[in-house]
PyMOL Python script that loads the backbone (N, CA, C, O; Angstrom):
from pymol import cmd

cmd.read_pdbstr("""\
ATOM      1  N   UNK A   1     -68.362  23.295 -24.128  1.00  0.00           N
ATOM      2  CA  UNK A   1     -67.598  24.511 -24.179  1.00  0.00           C
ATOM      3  C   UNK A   1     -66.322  24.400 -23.358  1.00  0.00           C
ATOM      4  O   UNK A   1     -65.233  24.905 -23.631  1.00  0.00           O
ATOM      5  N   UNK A   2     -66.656  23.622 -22.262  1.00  0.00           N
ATOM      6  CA  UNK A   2     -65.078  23.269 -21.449  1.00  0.00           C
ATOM      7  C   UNK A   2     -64.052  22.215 -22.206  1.00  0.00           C
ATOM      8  O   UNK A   2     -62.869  22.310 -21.882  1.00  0.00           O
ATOM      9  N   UNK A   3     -64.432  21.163 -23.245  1.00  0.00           N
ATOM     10  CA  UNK A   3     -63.672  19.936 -23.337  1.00  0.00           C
ATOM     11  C   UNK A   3     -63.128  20.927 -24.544  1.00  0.00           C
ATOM     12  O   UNK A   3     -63.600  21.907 -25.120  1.00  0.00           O
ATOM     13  N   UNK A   4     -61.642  20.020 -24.653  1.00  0.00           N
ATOM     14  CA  UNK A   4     -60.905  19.925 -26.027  1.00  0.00           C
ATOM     15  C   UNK A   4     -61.224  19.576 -27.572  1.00  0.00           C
ATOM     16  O   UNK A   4     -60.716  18.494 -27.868  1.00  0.00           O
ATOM     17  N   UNK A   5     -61.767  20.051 -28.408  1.00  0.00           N
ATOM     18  CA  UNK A   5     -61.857  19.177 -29.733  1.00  0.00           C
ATOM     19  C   UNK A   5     -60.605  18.492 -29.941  1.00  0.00           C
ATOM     20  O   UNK A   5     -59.550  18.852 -29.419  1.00  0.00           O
ATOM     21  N   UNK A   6     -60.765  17.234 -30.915  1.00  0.00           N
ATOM     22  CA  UNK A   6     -59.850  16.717 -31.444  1.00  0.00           C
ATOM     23  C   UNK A   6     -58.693  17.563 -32.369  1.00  0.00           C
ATOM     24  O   UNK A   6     -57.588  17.098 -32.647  1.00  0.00           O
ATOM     25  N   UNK A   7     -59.232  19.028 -32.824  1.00  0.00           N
ATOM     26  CA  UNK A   7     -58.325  19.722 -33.436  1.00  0.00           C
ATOM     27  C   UNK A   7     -57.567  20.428 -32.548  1.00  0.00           C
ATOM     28  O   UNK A   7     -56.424  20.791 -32.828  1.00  0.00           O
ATOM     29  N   UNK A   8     -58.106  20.662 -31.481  1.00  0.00           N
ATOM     30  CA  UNK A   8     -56.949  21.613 -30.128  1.00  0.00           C
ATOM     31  C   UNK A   8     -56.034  20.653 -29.823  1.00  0.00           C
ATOM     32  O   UNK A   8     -54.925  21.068 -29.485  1.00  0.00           O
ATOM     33  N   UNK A   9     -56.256  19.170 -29.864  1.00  0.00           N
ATOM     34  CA  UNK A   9     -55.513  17.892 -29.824  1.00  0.00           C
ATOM     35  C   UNK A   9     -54.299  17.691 -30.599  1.00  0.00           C
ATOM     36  O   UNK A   9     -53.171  17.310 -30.285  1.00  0.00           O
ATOM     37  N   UNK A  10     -54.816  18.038 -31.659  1.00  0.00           N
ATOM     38  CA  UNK A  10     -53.540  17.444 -32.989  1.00  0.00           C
ATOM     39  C   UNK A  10     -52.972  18.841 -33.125  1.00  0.00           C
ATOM     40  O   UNK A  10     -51.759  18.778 -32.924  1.00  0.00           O
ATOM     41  N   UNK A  11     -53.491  20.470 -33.468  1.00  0.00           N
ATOM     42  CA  UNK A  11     -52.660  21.646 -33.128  1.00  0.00           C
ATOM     43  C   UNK A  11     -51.977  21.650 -31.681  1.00  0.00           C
ATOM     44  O   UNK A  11     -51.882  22.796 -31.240  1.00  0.00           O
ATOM     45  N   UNK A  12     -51.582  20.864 -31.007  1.00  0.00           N
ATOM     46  CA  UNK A  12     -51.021  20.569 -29.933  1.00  0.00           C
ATOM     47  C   UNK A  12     -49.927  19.660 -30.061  1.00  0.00           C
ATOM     48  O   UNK A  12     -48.737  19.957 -29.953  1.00  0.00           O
ATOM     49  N   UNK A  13     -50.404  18.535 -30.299  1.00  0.00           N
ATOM     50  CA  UNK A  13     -49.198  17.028 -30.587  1.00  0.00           C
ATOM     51  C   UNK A  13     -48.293  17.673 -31.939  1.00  0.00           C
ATOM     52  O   UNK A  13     -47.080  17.478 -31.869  1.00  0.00           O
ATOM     53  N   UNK A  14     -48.820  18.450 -33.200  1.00  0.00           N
ATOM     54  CA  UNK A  14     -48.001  19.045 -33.815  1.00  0.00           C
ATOM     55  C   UNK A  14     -47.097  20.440 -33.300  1.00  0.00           C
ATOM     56  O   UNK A  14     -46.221  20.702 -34.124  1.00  0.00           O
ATOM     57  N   UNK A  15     -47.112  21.080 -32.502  1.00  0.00           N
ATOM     58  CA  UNK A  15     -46.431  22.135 -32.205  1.00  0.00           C
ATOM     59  C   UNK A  15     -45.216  21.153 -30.924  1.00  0.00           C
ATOM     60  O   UNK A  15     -44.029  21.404 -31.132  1.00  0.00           O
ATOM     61  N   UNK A  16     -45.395  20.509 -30.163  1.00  0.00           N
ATOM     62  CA  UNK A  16     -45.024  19.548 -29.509  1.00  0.00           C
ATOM     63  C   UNK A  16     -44.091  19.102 -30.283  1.00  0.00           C
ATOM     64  O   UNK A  16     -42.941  19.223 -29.861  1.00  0.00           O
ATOM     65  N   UNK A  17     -44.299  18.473 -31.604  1.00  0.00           N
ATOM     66  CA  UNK A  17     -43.699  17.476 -31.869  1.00  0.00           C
ATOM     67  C   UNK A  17     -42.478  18.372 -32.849  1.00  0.00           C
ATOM     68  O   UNK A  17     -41.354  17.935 -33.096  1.00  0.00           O
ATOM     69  N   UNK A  18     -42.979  19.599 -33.273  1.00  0.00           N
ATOM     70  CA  UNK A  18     -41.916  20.220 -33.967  1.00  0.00           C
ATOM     71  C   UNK A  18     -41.382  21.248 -32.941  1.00  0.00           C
ATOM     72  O   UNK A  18     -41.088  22.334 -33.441  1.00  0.00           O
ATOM     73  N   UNK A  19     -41.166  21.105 -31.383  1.00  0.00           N
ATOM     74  CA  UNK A  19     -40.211  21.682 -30.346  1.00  0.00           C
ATOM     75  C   UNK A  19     -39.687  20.689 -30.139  1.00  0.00           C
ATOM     76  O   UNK A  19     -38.521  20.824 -30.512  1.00  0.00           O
ATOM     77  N   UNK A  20     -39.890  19.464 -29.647  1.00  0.00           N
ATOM     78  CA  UNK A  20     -39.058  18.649 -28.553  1.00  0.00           C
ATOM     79  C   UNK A  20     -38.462  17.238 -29.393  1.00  0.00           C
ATOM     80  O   UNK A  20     -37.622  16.468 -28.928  1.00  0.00           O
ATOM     81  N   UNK A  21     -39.223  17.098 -30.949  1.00  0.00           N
ATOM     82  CA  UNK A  21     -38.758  15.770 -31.775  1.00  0.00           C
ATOM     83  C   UNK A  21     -38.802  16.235 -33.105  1.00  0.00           C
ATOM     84  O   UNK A  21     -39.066  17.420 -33.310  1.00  0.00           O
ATOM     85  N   UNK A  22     -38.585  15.488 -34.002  1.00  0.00           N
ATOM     86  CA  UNK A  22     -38.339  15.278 -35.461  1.00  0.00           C
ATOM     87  C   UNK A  22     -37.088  15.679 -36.055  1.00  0.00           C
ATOM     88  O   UNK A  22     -36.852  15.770 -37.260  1.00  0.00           O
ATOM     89  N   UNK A  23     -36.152  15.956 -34.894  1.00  0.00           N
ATOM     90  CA  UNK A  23     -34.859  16.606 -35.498  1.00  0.00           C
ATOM     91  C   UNK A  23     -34.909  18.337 -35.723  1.00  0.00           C
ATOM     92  O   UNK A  23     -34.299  19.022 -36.543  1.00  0.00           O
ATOM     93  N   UNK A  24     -35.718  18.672 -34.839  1.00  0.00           N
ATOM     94  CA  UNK A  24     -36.171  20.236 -35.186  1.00  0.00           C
ATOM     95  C   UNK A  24     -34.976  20.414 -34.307  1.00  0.00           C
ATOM     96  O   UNK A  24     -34.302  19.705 -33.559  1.00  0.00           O
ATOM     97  N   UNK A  25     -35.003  22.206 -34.888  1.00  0.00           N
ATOM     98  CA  UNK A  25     -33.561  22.887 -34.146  1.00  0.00           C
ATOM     99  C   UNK A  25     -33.761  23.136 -32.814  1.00  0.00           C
ATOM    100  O   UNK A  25     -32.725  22.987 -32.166  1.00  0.00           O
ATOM    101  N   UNK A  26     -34.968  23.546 -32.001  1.00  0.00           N
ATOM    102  CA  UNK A  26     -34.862  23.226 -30.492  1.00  0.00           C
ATOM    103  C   UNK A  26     -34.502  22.283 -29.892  1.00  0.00           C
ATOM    104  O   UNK A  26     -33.826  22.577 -28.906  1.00  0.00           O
ATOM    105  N   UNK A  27     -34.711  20.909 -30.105  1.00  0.00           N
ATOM    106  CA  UNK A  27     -34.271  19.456 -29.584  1.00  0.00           C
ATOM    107  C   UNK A  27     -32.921  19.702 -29.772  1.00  0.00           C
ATOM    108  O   UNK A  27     -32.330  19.141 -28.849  1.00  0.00           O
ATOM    109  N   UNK A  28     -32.008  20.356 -30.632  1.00  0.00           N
ATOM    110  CA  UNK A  28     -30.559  20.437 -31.554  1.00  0.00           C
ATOM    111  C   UNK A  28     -29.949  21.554 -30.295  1.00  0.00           C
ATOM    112  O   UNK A  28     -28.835  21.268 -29.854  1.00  0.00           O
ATOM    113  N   UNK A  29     -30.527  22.592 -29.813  1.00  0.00           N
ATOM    114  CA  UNK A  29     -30.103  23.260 -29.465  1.00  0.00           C
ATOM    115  C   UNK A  29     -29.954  22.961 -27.930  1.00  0.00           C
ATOM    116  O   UNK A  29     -28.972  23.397 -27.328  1.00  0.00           O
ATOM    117  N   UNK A  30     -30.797  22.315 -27.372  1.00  0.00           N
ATOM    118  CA  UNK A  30     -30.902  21.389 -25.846  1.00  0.00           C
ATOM    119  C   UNK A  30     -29.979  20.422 -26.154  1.00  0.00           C
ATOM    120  O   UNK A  30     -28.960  20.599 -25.485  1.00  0.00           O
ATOM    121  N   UNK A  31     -29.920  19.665 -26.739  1.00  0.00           N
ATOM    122  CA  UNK A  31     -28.679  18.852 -26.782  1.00  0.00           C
ATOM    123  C   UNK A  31     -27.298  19.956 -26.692  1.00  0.00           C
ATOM    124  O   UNK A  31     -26.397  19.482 -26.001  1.00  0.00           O
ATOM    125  N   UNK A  32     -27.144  20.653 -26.986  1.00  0.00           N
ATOM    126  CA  UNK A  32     -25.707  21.462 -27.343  1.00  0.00           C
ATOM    127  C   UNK A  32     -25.871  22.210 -25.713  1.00  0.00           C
ATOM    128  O   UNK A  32     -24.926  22.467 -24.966  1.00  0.00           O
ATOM    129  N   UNK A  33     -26.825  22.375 -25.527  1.00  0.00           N
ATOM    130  CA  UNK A  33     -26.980  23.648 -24.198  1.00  0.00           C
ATOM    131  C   UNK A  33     -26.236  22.548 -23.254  1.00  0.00           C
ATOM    132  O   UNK A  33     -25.094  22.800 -22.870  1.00  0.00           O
ATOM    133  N   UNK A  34     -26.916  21.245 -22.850  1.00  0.00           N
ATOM    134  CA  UNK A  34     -27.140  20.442 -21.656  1.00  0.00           C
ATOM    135  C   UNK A  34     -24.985  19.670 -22.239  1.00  0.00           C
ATOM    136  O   UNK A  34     -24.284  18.970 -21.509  1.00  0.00           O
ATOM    137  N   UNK A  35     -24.644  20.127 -23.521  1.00  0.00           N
ATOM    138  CA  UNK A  35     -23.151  19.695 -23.595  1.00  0.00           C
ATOM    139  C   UNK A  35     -22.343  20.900 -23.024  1.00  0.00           C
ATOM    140  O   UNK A  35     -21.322  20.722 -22.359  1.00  0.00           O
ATOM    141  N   UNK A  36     -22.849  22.146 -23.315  1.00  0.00           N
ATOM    142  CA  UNK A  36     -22.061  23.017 -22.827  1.00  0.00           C
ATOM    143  C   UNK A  36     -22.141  23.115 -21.007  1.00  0.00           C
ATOM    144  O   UNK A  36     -21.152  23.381 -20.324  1.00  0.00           O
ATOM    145  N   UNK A  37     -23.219  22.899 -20.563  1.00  0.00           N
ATOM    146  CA  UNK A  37     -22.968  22.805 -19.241  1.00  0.00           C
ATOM    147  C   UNK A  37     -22.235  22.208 -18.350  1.00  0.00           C
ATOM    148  O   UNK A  37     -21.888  22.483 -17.201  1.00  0.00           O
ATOM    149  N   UNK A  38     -22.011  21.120 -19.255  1.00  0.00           N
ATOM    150  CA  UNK A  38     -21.410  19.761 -18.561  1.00  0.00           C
ATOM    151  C   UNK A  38     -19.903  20.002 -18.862  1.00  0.00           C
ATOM    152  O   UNK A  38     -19.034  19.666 -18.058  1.00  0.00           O
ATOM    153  N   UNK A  39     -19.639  20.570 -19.996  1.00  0.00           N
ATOM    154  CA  UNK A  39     -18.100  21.166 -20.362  1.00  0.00           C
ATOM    155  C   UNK A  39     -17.762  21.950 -18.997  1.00  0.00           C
ATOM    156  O   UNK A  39     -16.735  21.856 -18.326  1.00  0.00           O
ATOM    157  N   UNK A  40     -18.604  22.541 -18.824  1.00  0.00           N
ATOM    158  CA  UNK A  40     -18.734  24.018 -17.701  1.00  0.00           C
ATOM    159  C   UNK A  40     -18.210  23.500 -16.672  1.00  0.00           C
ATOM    160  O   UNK A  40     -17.227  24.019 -16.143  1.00  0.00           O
ATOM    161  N   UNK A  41     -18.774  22.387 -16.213  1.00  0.00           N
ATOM    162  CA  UNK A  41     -19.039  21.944 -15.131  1.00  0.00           C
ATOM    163  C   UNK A  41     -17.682  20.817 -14.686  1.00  0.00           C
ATOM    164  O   UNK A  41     -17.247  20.550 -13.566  1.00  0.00           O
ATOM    165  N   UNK A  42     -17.298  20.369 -15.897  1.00  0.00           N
ATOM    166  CA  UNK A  42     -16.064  19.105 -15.645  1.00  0.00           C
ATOM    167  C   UNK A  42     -14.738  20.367 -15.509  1.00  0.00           C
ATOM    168  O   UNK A  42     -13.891  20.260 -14.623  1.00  0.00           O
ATOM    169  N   UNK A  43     -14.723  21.491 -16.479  1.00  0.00           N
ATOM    170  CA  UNK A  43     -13.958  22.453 -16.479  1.00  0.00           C
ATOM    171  C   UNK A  43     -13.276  23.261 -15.217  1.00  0.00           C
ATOM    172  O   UNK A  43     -12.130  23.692 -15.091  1.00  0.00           O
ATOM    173  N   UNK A  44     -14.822  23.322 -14.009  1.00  0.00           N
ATOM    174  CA  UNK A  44     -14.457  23.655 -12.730  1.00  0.00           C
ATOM    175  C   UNK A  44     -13.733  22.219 -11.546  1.00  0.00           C
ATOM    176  O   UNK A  44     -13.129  22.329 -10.480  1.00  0.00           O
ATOM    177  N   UNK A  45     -14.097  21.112 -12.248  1.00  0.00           N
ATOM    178  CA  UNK A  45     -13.332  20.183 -11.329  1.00  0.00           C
ATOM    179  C   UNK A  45     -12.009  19.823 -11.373  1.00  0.00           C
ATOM    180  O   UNK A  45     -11.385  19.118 -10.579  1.00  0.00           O
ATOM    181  N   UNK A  46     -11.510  20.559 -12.712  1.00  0.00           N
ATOM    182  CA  UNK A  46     -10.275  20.151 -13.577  1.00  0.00           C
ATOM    183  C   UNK A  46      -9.219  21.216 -12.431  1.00  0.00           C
ATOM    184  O   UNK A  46      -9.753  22.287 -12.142  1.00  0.00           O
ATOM    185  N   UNK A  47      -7.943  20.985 -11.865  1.00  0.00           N
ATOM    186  CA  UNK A  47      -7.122  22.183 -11.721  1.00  0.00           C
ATOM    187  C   UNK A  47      -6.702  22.952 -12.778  1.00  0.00           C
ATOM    188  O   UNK A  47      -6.870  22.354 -13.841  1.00  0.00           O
ATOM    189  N   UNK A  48      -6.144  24.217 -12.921  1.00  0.00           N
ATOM    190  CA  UNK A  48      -5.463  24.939 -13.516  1.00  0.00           C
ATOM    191  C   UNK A  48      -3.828  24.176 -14.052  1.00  0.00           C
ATOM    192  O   UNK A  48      -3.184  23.550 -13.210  1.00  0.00           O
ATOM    193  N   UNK A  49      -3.583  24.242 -14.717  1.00  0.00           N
ATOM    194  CA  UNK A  49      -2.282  23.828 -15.532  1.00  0.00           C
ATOM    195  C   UNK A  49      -1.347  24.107 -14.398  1.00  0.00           C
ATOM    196  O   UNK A  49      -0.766  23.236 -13.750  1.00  0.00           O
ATOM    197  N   UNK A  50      -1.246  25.471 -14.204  1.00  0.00           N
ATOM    198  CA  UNK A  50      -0.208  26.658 -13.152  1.00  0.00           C
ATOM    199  C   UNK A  50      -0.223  25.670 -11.911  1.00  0.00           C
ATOM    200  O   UNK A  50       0.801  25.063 -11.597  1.00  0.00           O
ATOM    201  N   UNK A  51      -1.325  25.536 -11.265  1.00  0.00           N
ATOM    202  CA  UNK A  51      -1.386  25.088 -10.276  1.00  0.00           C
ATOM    203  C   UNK A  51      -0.870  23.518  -9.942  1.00  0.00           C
ATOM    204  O   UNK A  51      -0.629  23.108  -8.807  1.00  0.00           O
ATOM    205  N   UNK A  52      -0.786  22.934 -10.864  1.00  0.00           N
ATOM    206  CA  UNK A  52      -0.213  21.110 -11.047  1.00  0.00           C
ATOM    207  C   UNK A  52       0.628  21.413 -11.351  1.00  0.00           C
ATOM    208  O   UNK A  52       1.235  21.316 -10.285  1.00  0.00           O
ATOM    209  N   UNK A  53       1.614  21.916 -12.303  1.00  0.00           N
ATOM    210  CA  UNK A  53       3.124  22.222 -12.186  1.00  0.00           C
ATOM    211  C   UNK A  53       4.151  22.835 -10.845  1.00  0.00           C
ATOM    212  O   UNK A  53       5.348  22.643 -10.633  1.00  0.00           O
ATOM    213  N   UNK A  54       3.198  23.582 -10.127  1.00  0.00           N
ATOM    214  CA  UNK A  54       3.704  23.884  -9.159  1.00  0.00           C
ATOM    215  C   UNK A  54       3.459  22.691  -7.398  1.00  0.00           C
ATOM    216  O   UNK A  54       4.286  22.353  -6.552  1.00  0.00           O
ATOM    217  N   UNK A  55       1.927  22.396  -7.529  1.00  0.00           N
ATOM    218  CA  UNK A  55       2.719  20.992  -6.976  1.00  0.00           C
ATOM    219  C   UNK A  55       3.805  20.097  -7.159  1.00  0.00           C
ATOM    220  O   UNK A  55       4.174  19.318  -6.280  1.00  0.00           O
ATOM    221  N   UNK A  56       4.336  20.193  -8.306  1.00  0.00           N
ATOM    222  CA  UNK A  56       4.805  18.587  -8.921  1.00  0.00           C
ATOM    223  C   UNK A  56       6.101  19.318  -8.605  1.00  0.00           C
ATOM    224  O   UNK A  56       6.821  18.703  -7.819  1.00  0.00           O
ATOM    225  N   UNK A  57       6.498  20.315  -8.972  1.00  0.00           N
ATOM    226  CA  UNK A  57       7.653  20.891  -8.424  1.00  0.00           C
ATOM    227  C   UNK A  57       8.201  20.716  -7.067  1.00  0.00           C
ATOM    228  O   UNK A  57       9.267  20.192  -6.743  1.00  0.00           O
ATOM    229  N   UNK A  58       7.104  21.355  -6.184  1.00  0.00           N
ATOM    230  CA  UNK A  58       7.300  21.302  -4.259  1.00  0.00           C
ATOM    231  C   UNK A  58       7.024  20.001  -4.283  1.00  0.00           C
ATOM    232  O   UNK A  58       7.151  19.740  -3.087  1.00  0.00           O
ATOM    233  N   UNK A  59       6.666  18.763  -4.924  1.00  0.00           N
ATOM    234  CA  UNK A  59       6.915  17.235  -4.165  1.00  0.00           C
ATOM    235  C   UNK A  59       8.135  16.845  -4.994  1.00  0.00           C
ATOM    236  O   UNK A  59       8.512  15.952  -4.235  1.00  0.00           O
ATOM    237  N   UNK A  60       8.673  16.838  -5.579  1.00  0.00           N
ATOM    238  CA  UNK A  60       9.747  16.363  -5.760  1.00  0.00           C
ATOM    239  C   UNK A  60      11.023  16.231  -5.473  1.00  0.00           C
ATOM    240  O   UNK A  60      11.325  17.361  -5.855  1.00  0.00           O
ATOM    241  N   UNK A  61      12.156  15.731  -5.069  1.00  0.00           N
ATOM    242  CA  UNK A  61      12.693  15.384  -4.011  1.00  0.00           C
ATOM    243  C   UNK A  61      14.243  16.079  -4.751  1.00  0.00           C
ATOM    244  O   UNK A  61      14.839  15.586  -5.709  1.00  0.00           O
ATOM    245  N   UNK A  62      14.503  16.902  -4.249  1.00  0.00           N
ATOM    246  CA  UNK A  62      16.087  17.490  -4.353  1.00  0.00           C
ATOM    247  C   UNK A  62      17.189  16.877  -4.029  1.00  0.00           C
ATOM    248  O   UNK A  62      17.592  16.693  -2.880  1.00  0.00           O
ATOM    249  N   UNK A  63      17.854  16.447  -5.317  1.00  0.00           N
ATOM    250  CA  UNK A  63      18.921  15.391  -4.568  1.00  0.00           C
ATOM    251  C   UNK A  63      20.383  16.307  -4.527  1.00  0.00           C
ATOM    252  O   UNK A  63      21.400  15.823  -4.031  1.00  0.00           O
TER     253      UNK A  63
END
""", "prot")
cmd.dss("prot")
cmd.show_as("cartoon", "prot")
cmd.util.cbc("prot")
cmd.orient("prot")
């Protein structure tokens, strides 16, 4: 009454296997999530446009 049948086994490895493999749309959608984060994330290391034009301005040398 405590152990697993072999069918709680395979209704398992199949629900498994159609979340995390076979090209199912959850695996599709973790791939896109874990791209958008990383967009997110390179996006905050990037400066602002505004802000690099206006360095490049104050170092440049007034002749």
């Amino acid at each position: 009454m405590g152990g697993l049948s072999i069918w709680h086994w395979l209704i398992a490895a199949v629900v498994a296997l159609l979340l995390f493999g076979g090209g199912g749309k959850i695996s599709s959608m973790m791939g896109d999530a874990a791209k958008g984060i990383k967009a997110f994330k390179d996006g905050l290391k990037d400066e602002p446009e505004d802000d690099k034009k206006a360095k490049k301005v104050e170092e440049e040398p007034k002749a």
